[in-house]
N, C-alpha and C positions, 0 to 999 in steps of 0.2 A: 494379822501379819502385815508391816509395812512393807511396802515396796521398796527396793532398790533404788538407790539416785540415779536419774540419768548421767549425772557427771562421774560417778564411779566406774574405774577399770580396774579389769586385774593385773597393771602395770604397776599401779599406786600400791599396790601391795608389797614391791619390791624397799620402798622406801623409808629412811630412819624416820624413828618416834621421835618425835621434838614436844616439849615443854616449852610452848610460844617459843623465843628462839634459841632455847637452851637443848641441848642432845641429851636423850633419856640417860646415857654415861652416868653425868653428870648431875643427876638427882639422887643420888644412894649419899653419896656427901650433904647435899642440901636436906635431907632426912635426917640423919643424923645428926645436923643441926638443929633441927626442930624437938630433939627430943634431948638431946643434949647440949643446952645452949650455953656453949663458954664462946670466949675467942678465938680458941686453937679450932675448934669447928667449924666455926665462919670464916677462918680464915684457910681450911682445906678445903671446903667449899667453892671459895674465890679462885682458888689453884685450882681445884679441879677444871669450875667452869673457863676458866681465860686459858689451860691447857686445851681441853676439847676445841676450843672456838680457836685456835693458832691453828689445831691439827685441821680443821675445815677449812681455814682459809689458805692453805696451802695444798689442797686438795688430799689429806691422808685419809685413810679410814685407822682406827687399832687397829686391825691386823696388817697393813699393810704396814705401817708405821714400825710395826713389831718385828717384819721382816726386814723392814728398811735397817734397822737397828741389829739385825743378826748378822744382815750382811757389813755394815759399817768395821763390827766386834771381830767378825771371823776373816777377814783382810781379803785380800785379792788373790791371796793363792789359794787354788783349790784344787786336791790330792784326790788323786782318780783311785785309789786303793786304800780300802782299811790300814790303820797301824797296826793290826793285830795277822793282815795276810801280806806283810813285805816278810822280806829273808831279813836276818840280820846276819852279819858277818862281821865273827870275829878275829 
């Protein structure tokens, strides 16, 4: 049994998987490229990758992107009470 790296922490565990400097995301697309090689593949590939890599350099992760975008959809008012528990009056 090897030994542990001294450079290893349980910090580094927190961290995304990268494919040199691609986000593991972004290999399900690069896959099925490999196995289905047209242009429409390599060119979701490309979209995939240059998405991921915008969302990084603008510091997003998906999920939070994901919220960024629920909040953009669902506007600025926010209804303190179900539609199902107001009165309606007719």
């Amino acid at each position: 049994m090897k030994p542990i790296s001294p450079t290893a922490h349980w910090r580094d565990s927190a961290r995304t998987v990268r494919f040199f400097i691609v986000d593991y995301r972004a290999m399900f697309p690069l896959l099925l490229c490999l196995f289905i090689p047209r242009w429409w593949t390599l060119g979701l590939a490309l979209v995939t990758i240059i998405f991921f890599a915008l969302l990084e350099h603008y510091g997003f992760s998906v999920r939070v992107f994901l919220r960024f975008l629920r909040g953009v959809f669902s506007g600025p008012r926010k209804v303190a009470k179900p539609w199902w528990l107001t009165r309606v009056k007719y």
